[in-house]
N, CA, C, O and CB atoms as a CASP TS submission, in Angstrom:
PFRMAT TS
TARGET T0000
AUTHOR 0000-0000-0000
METHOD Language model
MODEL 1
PARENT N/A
ATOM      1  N   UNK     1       0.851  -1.179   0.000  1.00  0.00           N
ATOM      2  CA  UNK     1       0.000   0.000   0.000  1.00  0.00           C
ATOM      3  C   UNK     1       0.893   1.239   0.000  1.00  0.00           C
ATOM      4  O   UNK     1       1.783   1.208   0.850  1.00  0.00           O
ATOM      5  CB  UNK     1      -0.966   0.000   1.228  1.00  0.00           C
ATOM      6  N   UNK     2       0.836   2.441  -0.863  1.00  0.00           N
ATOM      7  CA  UNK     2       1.339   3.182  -0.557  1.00  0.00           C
ATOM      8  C   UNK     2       1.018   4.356   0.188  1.00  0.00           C
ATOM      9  O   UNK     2      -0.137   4.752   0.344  1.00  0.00           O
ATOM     10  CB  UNK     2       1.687   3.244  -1.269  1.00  0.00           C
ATOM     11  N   UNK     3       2.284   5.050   0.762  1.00  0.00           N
ATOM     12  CA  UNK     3       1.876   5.450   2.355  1.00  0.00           C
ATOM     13  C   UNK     3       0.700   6.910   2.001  1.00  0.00           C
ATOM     14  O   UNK     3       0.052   7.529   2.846  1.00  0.00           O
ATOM     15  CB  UNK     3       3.719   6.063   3.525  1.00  0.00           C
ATOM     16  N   UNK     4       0.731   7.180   0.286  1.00  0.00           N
ATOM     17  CA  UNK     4      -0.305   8.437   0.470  1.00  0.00           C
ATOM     18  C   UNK     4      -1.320   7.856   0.102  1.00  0.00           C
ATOM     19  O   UNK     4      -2.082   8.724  -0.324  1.00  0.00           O
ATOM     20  CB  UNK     4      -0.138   9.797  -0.320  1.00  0.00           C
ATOM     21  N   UNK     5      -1.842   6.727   0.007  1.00  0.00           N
ATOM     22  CA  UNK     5      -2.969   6.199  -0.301  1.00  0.00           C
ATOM     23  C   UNK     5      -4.401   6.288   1.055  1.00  0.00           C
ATOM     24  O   UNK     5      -4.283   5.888   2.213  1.00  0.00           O
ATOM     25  CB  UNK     5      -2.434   4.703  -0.709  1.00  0.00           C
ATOM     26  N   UNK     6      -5.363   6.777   0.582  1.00  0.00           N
ATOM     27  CA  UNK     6      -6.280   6.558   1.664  1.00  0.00           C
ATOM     28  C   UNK     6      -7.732   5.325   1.239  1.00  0.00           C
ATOM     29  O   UNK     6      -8.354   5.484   0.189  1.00  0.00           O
ATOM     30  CB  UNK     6      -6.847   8.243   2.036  1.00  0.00           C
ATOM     31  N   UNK     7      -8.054   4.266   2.137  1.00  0.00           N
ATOM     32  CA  UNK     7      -9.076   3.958   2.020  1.00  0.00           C
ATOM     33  C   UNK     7     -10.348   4.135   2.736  1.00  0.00           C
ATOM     34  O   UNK     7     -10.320   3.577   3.833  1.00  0.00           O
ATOM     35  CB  UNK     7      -8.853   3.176   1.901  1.00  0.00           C
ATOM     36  N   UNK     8     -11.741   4.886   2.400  1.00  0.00           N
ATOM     37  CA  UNK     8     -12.444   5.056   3.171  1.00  0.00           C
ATOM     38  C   UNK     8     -12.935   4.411   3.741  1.00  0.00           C
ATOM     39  O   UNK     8     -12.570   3.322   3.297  1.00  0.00           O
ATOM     40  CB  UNK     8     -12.924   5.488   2.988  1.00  0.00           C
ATOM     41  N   UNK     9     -13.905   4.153   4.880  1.00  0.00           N
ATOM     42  CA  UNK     9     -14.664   3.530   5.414  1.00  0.00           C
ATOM     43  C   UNK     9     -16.275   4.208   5.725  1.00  0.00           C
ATOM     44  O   UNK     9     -16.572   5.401   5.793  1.00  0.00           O
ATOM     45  CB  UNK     9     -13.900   3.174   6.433  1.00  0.00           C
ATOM     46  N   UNK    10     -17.248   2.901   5.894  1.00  0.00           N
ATOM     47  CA  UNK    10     -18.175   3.591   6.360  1.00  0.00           C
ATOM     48  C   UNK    10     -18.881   3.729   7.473  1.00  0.00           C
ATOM     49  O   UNK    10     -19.940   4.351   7.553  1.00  0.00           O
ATOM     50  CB  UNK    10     -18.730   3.497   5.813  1.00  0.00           C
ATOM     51  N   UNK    11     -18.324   3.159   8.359  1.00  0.00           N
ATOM     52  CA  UNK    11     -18.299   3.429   9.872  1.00  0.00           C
ATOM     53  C   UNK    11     -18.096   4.759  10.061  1.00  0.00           C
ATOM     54  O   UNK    11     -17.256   5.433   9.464  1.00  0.00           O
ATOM     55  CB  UNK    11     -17.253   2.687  10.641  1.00  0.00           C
ATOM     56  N   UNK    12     -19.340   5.383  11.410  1.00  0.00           N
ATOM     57  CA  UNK    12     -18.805   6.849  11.614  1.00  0.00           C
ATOM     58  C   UNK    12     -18.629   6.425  13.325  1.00  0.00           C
ATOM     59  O   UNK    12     -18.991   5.514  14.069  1.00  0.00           O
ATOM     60  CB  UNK    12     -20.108   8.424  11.087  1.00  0.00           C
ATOM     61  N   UNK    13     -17.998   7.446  13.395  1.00  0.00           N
ATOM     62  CA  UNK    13     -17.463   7.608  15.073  1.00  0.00           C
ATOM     63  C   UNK    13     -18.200   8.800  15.762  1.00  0.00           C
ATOM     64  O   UNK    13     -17.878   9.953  15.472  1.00  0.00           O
ATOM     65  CB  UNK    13     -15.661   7.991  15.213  1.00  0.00           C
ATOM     66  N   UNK    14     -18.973   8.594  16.475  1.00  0.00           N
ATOM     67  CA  UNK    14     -19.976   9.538  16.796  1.00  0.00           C
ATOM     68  C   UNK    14     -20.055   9.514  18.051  1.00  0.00           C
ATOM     69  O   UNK    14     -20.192   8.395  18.547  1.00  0.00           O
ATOM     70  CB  UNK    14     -21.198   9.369  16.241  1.00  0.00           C
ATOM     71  N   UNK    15     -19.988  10.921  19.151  1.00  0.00           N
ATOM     72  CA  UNK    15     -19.498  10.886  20.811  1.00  0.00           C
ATOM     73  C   UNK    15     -21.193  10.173  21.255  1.00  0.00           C
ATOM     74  O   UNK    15     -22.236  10.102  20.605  1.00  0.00           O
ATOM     75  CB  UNK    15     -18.984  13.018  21.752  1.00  0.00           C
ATOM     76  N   UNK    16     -20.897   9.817  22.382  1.00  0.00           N
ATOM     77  CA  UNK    16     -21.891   9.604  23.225  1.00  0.00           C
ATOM     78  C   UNK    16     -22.252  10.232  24.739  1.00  0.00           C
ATOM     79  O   UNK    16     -21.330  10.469  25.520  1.00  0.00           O
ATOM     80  CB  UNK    16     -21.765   8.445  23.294  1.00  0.00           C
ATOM     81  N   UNK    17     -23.125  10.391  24.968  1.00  0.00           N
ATOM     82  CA  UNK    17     -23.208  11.021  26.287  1.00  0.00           C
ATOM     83  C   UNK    17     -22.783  10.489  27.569  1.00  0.00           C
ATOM     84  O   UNK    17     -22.511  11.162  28.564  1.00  0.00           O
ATOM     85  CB  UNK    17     -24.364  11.278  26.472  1.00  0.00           C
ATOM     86  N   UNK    18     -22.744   9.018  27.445  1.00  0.00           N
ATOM     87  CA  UNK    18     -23.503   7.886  28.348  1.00  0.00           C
ATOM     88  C   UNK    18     -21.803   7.428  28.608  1.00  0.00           C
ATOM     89  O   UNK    18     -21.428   6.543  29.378  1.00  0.00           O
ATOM     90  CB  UNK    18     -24.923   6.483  27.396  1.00  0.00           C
ATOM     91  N   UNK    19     -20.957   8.263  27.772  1.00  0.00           N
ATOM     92  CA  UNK    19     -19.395   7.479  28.015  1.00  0.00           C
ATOM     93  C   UNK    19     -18.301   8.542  28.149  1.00  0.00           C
ATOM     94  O   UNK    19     -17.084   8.438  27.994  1.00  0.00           O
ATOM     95  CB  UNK    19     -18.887   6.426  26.613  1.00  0.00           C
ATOM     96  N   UNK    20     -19.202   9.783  28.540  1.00  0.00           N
ATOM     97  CA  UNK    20     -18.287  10.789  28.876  1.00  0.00           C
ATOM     98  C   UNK    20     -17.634  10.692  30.588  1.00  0.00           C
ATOM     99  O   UNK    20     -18.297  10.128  31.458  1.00  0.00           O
ATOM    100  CB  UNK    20     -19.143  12.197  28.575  1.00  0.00           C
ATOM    101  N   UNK    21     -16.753  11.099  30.782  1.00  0.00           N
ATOM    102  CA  UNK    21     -15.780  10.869  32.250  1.00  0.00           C
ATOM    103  C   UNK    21     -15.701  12.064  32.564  1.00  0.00           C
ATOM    104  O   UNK    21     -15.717  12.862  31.627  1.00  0.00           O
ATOM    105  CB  UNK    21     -14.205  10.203  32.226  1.00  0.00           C
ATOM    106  N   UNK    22     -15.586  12.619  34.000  1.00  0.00           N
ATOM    107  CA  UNK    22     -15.174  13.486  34.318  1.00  0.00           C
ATOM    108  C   UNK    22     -13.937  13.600  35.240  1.00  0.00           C
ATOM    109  O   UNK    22     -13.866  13.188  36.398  1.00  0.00           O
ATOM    110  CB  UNK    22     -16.053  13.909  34.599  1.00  0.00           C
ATOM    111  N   UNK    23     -12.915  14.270  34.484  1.00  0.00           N
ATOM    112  CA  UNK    23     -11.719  14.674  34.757  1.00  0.00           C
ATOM    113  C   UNK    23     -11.145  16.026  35.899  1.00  0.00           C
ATOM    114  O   UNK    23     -10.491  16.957  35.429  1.00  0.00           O
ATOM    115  CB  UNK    23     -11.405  14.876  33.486  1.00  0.00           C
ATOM    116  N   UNK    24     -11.395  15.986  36.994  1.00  0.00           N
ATOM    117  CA  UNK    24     -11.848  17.108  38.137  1.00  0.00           C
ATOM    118  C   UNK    24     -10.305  17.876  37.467  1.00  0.00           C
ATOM    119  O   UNK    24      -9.378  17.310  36.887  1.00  0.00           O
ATOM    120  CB  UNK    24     -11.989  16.479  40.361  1.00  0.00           C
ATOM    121  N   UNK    25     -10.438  19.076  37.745  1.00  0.00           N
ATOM    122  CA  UNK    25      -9.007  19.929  37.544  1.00  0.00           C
ATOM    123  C   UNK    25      -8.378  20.378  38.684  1.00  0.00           C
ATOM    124  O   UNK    25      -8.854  21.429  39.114  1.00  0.00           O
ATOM    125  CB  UNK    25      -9.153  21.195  36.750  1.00  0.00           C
ATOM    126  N   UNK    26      -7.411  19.892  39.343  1.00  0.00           N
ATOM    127  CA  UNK    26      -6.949  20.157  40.319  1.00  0.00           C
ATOM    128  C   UNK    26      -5.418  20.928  40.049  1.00  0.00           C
ATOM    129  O   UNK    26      -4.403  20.318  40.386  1.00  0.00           O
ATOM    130  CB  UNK    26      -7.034  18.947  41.047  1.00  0.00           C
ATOM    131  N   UNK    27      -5.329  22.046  39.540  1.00  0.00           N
ATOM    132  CA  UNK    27      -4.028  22.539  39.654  1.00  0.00           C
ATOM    133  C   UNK    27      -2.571  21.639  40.425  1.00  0.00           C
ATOM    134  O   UNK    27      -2.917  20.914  41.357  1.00  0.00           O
ATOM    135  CB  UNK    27      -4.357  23.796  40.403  1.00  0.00           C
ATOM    136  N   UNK    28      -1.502  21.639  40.206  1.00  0.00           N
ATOM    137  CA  UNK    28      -0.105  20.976  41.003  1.00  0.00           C
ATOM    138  C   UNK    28       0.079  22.145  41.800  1.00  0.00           C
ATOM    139  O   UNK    28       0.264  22.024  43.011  1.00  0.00           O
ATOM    140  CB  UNK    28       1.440  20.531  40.002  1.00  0.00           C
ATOM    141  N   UNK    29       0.045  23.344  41.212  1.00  0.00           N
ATOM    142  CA  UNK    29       0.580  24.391  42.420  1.00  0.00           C
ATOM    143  C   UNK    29      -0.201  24.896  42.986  1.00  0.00           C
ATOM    144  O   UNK    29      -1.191  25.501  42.575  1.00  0.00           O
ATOM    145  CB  UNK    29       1.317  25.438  42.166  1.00  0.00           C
ATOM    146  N   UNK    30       0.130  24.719  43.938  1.00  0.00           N
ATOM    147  CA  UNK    30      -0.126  25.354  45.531  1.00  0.00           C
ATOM    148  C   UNK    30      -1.198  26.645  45.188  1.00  0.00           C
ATOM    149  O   UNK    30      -2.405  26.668  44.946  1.00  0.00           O
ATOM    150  CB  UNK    30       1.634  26.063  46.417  1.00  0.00           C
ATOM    151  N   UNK    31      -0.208  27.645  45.285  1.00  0.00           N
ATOM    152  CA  UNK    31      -0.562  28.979  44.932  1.00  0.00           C
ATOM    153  C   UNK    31      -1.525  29.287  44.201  1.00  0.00           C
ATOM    154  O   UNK    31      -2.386  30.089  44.564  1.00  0.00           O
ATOM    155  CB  UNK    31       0.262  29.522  44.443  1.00  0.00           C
ATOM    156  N   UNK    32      -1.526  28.617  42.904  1.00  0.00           N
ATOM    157  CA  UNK    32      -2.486  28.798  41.841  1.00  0.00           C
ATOM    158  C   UNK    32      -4.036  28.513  42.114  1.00  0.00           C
ATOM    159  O   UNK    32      -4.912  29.189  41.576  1.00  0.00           O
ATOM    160  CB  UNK    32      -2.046  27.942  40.767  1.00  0.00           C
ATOM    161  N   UNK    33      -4.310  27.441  43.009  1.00  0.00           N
ATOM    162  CA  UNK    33      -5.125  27.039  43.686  1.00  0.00           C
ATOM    163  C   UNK    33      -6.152  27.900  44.693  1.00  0.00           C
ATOM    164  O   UNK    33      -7.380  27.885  44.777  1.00  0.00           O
ATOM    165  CB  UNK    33      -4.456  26.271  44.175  1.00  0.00           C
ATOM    166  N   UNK    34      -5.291  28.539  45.307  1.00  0.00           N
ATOM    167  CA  UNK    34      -5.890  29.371  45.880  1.00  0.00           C
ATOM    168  C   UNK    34      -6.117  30.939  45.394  1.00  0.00           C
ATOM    169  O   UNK    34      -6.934  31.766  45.798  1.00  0.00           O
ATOM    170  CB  UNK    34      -5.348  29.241  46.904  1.00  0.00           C
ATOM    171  N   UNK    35      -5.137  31.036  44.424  1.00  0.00           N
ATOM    172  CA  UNK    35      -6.132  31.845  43.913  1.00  0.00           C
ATOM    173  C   UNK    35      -7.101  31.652  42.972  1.00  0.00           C
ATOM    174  O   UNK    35      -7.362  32.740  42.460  1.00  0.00           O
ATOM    175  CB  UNK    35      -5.672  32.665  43.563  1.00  0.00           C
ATOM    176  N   UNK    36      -7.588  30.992  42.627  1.00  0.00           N
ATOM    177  CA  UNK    36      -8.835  30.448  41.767  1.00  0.00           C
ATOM    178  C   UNK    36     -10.070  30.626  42.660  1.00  0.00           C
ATOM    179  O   UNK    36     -11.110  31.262  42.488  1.00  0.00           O
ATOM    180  CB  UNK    36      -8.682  28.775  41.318  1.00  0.00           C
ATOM    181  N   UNK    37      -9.545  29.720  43.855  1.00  0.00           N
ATOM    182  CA  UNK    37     -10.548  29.661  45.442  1.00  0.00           C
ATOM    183  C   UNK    37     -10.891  31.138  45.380  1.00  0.00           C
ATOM    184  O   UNK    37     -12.007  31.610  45.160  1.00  0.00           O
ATOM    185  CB  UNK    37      -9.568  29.182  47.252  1.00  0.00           C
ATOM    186  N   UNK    38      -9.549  31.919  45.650  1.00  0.00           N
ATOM    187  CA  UNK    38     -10.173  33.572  46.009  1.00  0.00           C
ATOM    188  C   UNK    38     -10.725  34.363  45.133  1.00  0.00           C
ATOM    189  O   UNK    38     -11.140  35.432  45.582  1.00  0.00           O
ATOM    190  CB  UNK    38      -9.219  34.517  46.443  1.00  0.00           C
ATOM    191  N   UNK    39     -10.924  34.062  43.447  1.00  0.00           N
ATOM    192  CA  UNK    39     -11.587  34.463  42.637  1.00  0.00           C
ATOM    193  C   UNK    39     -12.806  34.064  42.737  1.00  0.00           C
ATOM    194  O   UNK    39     -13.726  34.814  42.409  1.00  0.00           O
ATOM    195  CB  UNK    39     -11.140  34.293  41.684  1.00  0.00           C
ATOM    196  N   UNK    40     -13.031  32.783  43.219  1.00  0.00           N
ATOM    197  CA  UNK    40     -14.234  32.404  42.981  1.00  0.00           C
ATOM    198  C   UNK    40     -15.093  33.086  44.181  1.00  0.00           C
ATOM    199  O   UNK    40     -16.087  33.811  44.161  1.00  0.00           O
ATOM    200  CB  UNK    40     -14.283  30.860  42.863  1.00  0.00           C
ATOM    201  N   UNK    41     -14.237  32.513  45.320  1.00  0.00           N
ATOM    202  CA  UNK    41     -15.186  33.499  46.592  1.00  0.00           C
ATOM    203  C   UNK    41     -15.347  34.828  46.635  1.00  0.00           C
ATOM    204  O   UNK    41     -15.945  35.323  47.591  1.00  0.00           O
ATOM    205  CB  UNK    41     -14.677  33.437  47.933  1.00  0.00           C
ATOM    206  N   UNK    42     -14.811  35.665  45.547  1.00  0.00           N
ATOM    207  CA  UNK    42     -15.445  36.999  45.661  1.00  0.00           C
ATOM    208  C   UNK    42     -16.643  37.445  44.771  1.00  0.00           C
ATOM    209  O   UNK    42     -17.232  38.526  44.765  1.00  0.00           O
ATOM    210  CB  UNK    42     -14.436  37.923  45.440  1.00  0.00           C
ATOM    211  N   UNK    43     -16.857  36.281  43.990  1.00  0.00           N
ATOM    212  CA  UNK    43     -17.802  36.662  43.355  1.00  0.00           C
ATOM    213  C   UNK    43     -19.227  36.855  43.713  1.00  0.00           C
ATOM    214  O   UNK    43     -19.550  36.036  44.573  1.00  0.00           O
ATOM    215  CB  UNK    43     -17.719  36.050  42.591  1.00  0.00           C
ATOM    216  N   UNK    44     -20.359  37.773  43.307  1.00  0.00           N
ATOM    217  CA  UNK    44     -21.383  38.306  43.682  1.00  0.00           C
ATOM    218  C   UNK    44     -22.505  36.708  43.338  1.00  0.00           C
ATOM    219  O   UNK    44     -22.421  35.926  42.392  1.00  0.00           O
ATOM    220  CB  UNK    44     -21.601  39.923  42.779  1.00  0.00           C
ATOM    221  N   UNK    45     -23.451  36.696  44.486  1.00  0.00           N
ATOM    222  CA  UNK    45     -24.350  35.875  43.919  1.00  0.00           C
ATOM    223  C   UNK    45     -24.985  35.851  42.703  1.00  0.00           C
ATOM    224  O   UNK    45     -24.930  34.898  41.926  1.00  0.00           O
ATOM    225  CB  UNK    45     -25.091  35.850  44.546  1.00  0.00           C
ATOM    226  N   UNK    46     -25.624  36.937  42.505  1.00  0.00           N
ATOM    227  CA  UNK    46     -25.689  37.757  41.371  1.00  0.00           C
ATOM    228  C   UNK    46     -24.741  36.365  40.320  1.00  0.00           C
ATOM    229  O   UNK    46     -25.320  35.390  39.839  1.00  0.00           O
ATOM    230  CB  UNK    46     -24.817  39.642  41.694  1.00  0.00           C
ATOM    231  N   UNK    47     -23.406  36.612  40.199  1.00  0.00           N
ATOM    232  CA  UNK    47     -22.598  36.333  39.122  1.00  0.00           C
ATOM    233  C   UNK    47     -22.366  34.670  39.270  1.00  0.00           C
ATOM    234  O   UNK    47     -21.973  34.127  38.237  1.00  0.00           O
ATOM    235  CB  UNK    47     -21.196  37.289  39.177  1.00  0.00           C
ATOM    236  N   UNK    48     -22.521  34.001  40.176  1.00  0.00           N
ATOM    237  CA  UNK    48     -22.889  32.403  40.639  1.00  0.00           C
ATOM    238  C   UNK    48     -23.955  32.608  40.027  1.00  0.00           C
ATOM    239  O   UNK    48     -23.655  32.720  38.838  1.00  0.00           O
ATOM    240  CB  UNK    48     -23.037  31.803  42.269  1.00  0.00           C
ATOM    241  N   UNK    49     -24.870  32.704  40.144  1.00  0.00           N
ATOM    242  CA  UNK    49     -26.180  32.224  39.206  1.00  0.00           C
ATOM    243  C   UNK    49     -25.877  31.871  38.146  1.00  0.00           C
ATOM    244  O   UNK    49     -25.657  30.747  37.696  1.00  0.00           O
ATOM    245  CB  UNK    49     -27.191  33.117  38.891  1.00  0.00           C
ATOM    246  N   UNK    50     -25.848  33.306  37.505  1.00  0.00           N
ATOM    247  CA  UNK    50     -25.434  33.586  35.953  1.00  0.00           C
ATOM    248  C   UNK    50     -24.320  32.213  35.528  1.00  0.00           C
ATOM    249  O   UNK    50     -24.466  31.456  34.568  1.00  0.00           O
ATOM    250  CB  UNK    50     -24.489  35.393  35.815  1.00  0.00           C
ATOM    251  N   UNK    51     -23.450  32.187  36.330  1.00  0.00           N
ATOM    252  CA  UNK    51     -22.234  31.249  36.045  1.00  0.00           C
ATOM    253  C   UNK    51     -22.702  29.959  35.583  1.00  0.00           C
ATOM    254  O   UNK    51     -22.710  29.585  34.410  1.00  0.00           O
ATOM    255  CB  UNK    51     -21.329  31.009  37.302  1.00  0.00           C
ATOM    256  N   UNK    52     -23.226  29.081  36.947  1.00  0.00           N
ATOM    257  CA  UNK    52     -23.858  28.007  36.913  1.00  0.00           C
ATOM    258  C   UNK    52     -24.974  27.966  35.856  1.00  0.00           C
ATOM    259  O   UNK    52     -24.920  26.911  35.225  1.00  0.00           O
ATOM    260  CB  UNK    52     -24.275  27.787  38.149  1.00  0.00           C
ATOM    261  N   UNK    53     -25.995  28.801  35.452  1.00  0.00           N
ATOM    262  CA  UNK    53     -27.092  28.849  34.326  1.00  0.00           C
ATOM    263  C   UNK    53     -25.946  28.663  33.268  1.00  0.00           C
ATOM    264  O   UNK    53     -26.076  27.573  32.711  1.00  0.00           O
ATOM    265  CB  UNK    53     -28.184  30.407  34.172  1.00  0.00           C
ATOM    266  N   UNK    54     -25.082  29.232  32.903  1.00  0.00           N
ATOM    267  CA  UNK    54     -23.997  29.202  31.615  1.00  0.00           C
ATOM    268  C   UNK    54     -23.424  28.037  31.340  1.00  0.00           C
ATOM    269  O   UNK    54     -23.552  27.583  30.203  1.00  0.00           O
ATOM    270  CB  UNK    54     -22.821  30.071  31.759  1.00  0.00           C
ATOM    271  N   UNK    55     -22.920  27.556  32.007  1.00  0.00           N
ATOM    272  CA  UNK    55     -22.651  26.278  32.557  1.00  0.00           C
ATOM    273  C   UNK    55     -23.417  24.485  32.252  1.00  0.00           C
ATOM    274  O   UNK    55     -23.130  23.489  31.588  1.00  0.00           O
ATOM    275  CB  UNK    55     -22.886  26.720  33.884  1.00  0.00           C
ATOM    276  N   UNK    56     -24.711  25.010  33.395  1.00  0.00           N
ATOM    277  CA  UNK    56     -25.914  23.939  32.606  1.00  0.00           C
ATOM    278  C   UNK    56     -26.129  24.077  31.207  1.00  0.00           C
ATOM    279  O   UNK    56     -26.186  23.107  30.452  1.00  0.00           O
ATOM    280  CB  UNK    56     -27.418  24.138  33.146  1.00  0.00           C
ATOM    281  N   UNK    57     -26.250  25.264  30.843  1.00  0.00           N
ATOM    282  CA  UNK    57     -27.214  25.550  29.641  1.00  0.00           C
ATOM    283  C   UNK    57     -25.803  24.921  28.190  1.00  0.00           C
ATOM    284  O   UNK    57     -25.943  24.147  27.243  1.00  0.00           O
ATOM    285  CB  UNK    57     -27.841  27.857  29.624  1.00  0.00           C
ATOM    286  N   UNK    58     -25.075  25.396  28.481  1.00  0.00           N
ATOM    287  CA  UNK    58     -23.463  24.940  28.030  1.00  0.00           C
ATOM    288  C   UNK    58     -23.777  23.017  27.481  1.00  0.00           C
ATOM    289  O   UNK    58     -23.957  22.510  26.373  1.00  0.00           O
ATOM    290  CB  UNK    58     -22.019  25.121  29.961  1.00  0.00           C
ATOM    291  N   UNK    59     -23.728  22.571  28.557  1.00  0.00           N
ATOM    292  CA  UNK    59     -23.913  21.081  28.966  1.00  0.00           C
ATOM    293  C   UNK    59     -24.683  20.776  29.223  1.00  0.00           C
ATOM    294  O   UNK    59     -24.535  20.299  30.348  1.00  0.00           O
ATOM    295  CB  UNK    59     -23.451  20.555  29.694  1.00  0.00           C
ATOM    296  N   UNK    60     -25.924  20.661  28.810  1.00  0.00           N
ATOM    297  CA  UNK    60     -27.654  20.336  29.215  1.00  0.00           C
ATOM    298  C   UNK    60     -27.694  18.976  28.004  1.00  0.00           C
ATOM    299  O   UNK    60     -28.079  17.832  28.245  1.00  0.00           O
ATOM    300  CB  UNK    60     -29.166  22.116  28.735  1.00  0.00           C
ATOM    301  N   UNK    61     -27.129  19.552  26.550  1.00  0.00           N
ATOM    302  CA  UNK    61     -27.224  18.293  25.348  1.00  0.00           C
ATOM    303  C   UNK    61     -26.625  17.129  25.421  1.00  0.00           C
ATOM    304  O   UNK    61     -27.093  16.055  25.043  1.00  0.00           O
ATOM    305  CB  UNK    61     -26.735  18.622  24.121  1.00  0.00           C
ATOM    306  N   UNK    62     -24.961  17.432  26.196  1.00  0.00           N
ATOM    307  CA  UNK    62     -24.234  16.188  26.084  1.00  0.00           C
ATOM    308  C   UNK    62     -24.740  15.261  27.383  1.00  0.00           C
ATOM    309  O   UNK    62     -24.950  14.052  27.286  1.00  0.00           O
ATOM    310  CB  UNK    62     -22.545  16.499  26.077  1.00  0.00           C
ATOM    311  N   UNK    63     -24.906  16.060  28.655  1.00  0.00           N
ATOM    312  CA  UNK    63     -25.309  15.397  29.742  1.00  0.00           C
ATOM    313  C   UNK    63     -26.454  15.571  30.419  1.00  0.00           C
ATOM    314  O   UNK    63     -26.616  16.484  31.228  1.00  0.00           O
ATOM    315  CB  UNK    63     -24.548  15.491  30.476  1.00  0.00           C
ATOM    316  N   UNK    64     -27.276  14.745  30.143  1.00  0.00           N
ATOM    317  CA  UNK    64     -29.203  14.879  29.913  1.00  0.00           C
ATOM    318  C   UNK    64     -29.536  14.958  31.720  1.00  0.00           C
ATOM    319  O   UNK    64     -30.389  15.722  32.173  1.00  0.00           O
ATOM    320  CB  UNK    64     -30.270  12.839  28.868  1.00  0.00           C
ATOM    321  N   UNK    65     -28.657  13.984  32.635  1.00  0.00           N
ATOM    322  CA  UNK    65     -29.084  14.337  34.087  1.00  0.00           C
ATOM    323  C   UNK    65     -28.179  15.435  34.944  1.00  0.00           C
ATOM    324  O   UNK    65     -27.876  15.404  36.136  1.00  0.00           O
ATOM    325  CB  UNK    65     -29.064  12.966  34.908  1.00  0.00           C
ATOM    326  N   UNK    66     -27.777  16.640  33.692  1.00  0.00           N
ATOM    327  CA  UNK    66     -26.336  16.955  35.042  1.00  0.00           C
ATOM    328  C   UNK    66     -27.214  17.461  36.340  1.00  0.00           C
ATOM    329  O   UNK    66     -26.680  17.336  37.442  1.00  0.00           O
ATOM    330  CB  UNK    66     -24.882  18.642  34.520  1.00  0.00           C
ATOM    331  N   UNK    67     -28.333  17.940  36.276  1.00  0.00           N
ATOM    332  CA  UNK    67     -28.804  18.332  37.726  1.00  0.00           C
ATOM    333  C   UNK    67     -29.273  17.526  38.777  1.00  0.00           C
ATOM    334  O   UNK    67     -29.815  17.971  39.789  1.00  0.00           O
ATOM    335  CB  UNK    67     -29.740  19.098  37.654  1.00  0.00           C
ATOM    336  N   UNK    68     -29.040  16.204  38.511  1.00  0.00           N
ATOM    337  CA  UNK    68     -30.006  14.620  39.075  1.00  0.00           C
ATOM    338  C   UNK    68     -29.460  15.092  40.267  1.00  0.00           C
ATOM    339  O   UNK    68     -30.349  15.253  41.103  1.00  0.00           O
ATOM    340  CB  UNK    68     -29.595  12.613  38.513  1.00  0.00           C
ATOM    341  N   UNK    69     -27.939  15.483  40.826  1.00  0.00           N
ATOM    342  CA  UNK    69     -27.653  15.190  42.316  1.00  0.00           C
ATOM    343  C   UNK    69     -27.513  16.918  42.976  1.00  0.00           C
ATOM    344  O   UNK    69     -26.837  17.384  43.893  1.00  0.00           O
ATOM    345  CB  UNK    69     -25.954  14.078  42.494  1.00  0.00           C
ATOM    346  N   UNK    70     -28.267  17.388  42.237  1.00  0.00           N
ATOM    347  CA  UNK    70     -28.277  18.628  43.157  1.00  0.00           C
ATOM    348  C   UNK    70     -29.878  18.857  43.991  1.00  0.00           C
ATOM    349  O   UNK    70     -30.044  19.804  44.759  1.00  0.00           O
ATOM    350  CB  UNK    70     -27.897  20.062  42.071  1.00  0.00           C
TER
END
């Protein structure tokens, strides 16, 4: 076969909801950490709402129960 040759297929690869993982983000440094913490704790309720609505509304298609455990 030569290496610029392509053969198609007709299989598609298509995401699923049901096999997505969640990967928590935990910064390595120290420092960085807390300031994220202190960004986040100054924010106005007001701007938590808004956040979290952005958020769901963001991820409502791929993940059909994200609100099941709240």
């Amino acid at each position: 076969m030569n290496a610029n040759s392509v053969q198609r297929l007709t299989c598609i690869l298509s995401p699923s909801h049901e096999r997505v993982l969640i990967r928590p983000f935990i910064p390595d440094d120290e420092n960085r950490r807390y300031r994220i913490i202190g960004r986040v704790m100054t924010l106005s309720e007001e701007k938590v709402h808004e956040s979290l609505h952005n958020v769901l509304t963001e991820f409502a298609d791929r993940h059909h129960d994200i609100r099941k455990d709240q």
